[in-house]
TIPA-126828 format. One record per residue (C-alpha): residue number from 1; residue in one letter; x, y, z. Coordinates in steps of 0.05 Angstrom, whole numbers, always signed. Layout:
// residues N
R i aa east north up
R NUM A X Y Z .
...
This chain:
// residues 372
R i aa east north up
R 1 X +132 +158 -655 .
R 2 X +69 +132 -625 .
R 3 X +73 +93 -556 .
R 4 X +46 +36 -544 .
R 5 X -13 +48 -502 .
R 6 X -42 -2 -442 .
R 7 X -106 +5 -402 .
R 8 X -98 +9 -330 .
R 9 X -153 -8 -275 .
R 10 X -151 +7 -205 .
R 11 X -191 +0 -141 .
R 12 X -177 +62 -113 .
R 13 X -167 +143 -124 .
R 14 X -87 +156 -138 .
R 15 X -74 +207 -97 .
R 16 X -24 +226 -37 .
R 17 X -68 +220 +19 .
R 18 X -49 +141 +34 .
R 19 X +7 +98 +18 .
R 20 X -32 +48 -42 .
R 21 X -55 +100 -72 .
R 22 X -2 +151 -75 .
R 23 X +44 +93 -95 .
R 24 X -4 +80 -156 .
R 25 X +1 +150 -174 .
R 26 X +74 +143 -182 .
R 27 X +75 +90 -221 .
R 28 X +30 +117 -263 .
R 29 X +76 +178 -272 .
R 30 X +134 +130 -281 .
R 31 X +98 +78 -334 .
R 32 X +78 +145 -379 .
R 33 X +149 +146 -395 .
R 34 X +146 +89 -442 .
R 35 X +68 +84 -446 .
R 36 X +10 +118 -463 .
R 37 X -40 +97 -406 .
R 38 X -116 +99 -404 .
R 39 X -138 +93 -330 .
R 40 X -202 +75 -304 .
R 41 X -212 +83 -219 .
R 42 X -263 +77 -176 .
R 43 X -285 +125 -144 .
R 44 X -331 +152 -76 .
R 45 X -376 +208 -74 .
R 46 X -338 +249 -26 .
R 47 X -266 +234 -66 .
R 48 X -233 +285 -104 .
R 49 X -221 +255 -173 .
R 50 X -159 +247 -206 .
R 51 X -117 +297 -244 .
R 52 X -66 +258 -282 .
R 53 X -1 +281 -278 .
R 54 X +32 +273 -351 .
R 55 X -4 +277 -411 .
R 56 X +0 +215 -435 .
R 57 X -52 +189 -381 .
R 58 X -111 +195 -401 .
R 59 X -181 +180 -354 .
R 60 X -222 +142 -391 .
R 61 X -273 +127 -345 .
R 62 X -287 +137 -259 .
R 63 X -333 +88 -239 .
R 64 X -375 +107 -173 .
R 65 X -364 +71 -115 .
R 66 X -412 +64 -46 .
R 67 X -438 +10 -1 .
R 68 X -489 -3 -46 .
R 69 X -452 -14 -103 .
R 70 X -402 -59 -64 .
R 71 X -464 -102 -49 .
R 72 X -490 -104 -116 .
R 73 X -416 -138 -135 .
R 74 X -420 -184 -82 .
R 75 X -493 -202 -113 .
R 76 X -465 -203 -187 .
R 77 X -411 -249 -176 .
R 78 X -437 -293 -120 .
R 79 X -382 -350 -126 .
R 80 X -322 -301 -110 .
R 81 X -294 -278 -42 .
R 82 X -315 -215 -24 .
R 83 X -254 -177 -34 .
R 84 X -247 -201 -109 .
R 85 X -320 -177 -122 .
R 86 X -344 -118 -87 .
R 87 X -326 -72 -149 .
R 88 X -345 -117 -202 .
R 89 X -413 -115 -241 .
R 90 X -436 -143 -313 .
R 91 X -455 -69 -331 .
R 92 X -392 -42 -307 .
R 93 X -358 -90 -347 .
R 94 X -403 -87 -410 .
R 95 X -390 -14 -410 .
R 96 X -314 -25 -415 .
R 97 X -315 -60 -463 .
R 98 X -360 -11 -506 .
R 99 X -304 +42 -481 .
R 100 X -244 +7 -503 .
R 101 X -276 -27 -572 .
R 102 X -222 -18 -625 .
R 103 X -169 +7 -586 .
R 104 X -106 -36 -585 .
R 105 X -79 -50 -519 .
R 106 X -10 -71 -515 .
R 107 X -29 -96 -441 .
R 108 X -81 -92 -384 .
R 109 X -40 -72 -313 .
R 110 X -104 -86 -260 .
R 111 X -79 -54 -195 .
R 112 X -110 -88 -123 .
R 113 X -152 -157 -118 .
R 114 X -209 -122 -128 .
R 115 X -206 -114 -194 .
R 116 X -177 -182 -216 .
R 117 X -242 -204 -237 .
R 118 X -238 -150 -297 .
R 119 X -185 -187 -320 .
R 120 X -217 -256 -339 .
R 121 X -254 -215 -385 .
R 122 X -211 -157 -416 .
R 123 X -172 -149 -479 .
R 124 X -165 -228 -494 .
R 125 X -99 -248 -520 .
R 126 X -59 -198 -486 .
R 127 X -18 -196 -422 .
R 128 X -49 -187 -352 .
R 129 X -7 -159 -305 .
R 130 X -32 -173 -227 .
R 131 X -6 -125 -174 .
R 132 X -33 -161 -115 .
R 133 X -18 -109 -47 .
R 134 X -42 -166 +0 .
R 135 X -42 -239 -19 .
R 136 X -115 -241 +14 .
R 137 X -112 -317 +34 .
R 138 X -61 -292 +89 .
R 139 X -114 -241 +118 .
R 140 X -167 -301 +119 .
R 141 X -129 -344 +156 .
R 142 X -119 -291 +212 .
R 143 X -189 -264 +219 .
R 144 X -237 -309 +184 .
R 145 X -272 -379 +196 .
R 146 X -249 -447 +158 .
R 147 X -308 -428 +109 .
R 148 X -294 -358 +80 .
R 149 X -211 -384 +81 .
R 150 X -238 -435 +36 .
R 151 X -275 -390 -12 .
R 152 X -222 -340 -8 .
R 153 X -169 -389 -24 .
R 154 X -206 -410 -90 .
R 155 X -222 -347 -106 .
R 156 X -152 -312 -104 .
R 157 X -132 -374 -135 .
R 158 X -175 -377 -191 .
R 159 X -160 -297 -200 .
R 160 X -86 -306 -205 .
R 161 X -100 -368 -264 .
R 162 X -125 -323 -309 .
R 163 X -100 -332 -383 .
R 164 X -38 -300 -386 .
R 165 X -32 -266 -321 .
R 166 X +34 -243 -295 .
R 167 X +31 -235 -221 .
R 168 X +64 -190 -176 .
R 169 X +74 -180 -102 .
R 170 X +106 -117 -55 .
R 171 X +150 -168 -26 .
R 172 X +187 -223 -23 .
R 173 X +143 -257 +31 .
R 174 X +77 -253 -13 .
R 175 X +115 -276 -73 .
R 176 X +137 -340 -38 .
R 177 X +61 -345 -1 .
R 178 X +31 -341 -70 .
R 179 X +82 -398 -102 .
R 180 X +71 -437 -41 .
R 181 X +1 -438 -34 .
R 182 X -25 -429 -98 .
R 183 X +41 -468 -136 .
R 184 X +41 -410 -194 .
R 185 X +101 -357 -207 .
R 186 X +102 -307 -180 .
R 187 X +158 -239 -179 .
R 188 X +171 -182 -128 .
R 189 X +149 -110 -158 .
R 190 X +172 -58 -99 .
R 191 X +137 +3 -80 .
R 192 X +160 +59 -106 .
R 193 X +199 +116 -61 .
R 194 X +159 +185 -65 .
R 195 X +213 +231 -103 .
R 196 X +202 +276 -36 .
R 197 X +231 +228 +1 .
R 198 X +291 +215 -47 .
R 199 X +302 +296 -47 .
R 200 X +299 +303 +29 .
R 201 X +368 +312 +59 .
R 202 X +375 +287 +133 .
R 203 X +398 +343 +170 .
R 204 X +382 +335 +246 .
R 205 X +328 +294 +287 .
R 206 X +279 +331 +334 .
R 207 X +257 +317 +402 .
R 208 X +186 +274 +382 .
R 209 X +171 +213 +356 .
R 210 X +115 +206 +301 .
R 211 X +56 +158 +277 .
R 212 X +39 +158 +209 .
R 213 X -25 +129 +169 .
R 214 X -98 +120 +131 .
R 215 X -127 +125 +202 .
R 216 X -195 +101 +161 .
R 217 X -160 +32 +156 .
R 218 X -174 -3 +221 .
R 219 X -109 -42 +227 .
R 220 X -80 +37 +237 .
R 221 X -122 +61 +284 .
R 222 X -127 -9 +328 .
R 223 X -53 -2 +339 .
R 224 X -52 +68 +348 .
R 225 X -109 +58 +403 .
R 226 X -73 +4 +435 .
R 227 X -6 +54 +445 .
R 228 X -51 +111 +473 .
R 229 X -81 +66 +524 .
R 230 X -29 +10 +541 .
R 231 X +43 +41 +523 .
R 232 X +35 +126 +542 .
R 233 X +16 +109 +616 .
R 234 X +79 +93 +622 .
R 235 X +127 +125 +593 .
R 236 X +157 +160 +651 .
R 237 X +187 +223 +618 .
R 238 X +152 +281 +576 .
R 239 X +149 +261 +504 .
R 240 X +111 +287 +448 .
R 241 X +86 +239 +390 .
R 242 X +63 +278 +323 .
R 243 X +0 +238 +287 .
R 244 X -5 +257 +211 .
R 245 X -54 +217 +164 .
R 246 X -130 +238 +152 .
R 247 X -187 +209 +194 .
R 248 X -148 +205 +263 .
R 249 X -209 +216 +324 .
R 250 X -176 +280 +362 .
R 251 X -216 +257 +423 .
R 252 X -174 +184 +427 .
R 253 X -105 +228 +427 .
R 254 X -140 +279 +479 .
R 255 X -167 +213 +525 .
R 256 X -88 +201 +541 .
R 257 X -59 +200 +606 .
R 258 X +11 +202 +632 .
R 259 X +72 +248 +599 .
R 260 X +56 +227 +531 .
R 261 X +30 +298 +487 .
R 262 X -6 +274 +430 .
R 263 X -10 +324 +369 .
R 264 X -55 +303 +314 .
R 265 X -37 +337 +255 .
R 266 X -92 +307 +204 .
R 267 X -68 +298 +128 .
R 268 X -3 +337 +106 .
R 269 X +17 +344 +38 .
R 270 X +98 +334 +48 .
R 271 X +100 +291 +117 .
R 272 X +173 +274 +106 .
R 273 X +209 +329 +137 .
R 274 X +170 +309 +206 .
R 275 X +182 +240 +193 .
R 276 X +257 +246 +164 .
R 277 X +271 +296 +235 .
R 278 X +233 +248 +282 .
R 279 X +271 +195 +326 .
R 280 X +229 +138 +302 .
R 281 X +164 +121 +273 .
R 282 X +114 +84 +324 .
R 283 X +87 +28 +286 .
R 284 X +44 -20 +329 .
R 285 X +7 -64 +281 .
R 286 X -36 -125 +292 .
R 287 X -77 -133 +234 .
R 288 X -67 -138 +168 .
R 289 X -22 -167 +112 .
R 290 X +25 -141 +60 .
R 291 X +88 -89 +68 .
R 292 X +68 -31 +96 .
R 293 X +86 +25 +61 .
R 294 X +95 +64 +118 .
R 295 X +157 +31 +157 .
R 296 X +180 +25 +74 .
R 297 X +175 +95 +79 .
R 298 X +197 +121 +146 .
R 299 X +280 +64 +126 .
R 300 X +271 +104 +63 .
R 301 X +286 +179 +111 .
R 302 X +327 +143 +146 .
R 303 X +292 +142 +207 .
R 304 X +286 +85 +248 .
R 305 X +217 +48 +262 .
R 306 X +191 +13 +318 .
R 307 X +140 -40 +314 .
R 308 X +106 -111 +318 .
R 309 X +121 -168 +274 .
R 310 X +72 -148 +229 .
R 311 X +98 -86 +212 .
R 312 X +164 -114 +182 .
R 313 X +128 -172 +139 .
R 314 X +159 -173 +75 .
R 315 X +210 -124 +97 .
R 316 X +284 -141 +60 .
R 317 X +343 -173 +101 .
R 318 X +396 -127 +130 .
R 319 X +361 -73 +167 .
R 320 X +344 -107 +226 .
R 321 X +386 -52 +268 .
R 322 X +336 +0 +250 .
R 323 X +275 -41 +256 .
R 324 X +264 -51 +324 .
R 325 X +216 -106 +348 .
R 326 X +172 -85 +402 .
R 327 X +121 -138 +436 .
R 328 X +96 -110 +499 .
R 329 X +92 -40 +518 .
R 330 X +146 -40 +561 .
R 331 X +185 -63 +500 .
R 332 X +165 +6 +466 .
R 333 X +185 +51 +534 .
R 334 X +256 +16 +521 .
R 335 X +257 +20 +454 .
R 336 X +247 +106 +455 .
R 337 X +292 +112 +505 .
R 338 X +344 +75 +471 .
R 339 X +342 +96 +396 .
R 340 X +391 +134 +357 .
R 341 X +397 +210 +340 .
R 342 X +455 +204 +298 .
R 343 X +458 +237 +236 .
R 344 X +506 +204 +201 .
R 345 X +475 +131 +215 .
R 346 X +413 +156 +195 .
R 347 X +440 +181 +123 .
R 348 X +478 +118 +114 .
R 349 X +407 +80 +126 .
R 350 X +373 +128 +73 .
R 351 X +424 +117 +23 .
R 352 X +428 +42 +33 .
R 353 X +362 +26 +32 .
R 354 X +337 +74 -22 .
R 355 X +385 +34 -68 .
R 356 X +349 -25 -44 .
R 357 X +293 -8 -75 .
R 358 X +308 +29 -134 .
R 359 X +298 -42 -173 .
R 360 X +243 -82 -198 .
R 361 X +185 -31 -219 .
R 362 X +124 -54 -255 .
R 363 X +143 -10 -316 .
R 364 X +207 -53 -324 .
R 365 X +173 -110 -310 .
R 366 X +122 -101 -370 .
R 367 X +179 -77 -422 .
R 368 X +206 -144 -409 .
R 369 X +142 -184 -417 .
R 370 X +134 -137 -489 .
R 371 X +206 -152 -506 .
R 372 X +202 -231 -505 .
């Protein structure tokens, strides 16, 4: 019997090498269980492409992507915030339509605001489910003027309106900043948990600490920087702190002075036996809105994380004794000194907090929307 089959549109290359993107590949491993999918990406020169993992997902079209064509959106679709139209173009959208004329979509998933535009145009009639990673009007409000909050705030707005849009957040904070500014439901859909991580068996916890990211992403690097320059001077016994994501500068780690051995490791297929053996993950984040994947990730080895406020945004309630709040860099000298290298509380957080968030995936989400 035939599955019903939904087209799928997404901002970015699914692939392992950061935490959006690998979590799109995983849900689009876990919707081909129910669903034939035909994905369209975007796509850099320099990217490897996709290679689906299941049969059933099929790539119907990559669509380049470069400064130039992030401009020519912005030009297309003058009226929008720039996040919701730097991949958007009239030919882009003309040819998708020539792509998916006479196919029968049971429902259109479109995957990061920057494809939300798509969606006021796509497969009329049939559902529209929004997976919003950021609601953007929070990042305005932190780093832009009263005049791009103001376009930004229609914009997401008028994205999330669409005709029969179901919108979803990665946490319970952006689902109640997206009822409360924008007075529209809403619903959580968590990340999903790499199976590597599930499958990884706490077993001891090594002598390092680790830092773990798109290094690309400035938010990342910012807070890295600031550790390497404010907290390392003084940290007043050897320590070593392991750096695994692509794009970290080797010279900012080598620039370091005091005790603090910086090894940057650069992009690692399977991180999570460093990460699951480490004593915490170093998470000093200023920037930025959403969960972070990474602190999702590091509860989910059960190894502890500390960090800044925004780190644990969004983050559920009863794990606060594992998420430790560091301020000032003193705060983070106390913090490594004083954390945990027991095994046993560090299985009992994997096991709790995987269950947390073995709920709520967007593949259950749309078999209920398909039921009623």
């Amino acid at each position: 019997m035939a599955k019903p089959r939904i087209l799928f549109l997404t901002a970015y290359v699914p692939n392992k090498a950061a935490a959006g993107e690998k979590n799109t590949m995983i849900m689009l491993n876990d919707l081909a269980q129910d669903y034939d999918v035909d994905l369209v990406y975007f796509k850099y020169d320099h990217e490897a492409p996709y290679q689906p993992e299941r049969d059933n997902v099929k790539v119907l079209e990559v669509i380049r992507n470069s400064t130039k064509t992030k401009l020519f959106g912005i030009a297309n679709y003058p009226v929008s915030h720039p996040v919701f139209s730097i991949r958007f173009s009239w030919a882009k959208l003309h040819r998708l339509r020539r792509l998916i004329k006479g196919k029968d979509y049971s429902a259109v998933i479109l995957n990061h605001s920057n494809v939300f535009i798509y969606g006021r145009y796509l497969c009329p009639g049939k559902p529209k489910l929004l997976l919003a990673h950021d609601v953007i009007i929070q990042r305005a409000l932190r780093q832009s003027g009263k005049l791009m909050q103001m376009v930004c705030r229609r914009s997401e707005g008028g994205a999330f309106r669409i005709p029969h849009a179901h919108v979803y957040s990665f946490s319970q904070k952006d689902v109640e900043l997206i009822k409360d500014i924008y007075h529209i439901p809403a619903e959580v859909n968590l990340d999903y948990i790499d199976p590597d991580i599930v499958n990884k068996e706490v077993t001891e916890v090594g002598d390092y600490y680790f830092m773990f990211g798109d290094w690309k992403r400035s938010e990342n690097l910012d807070g890295a920087r600031w550790f390497i320059e404010n907290v390392a001077p003084i940290v007043k016994t050897p320590t070593t702190v392991k750096i695994v994501g692509r794009g970290f500068p080797t010279e900012l780690a080598e620039k370091s002075r005091g005790l603090v051995k910086f090894e940057v490791l650069g992009f690692v297929d399977d991180p999570y036996k460093m990460l699951s053996e480490a004593r915490a993950l170093i998470s000093p984040l200023f920037q930025g809105a959403g969960i972070k994947v990474k602190v999702i990730e590091s509860l989910a080895c059960g190894t502890p994380v500390l960090g800044t406020p925004i780190a644990f945004e969004g983050l559920p309630d009863g794990f606060a004794d594992s998420m430790i709040l560091c301020d000032t860099p003193q705060d983070y000298v106390d913090a490594m000194a004083s954390v945990t290298a027991d095994v046993a509380s560090r299985r009992d957080l994997k096991k709790r907090f995987i269950q947390e968030y073995s709920r709520d995936n967007i593949r259950q989400r749309l078999n209920d929307i398909l039921a009623d």
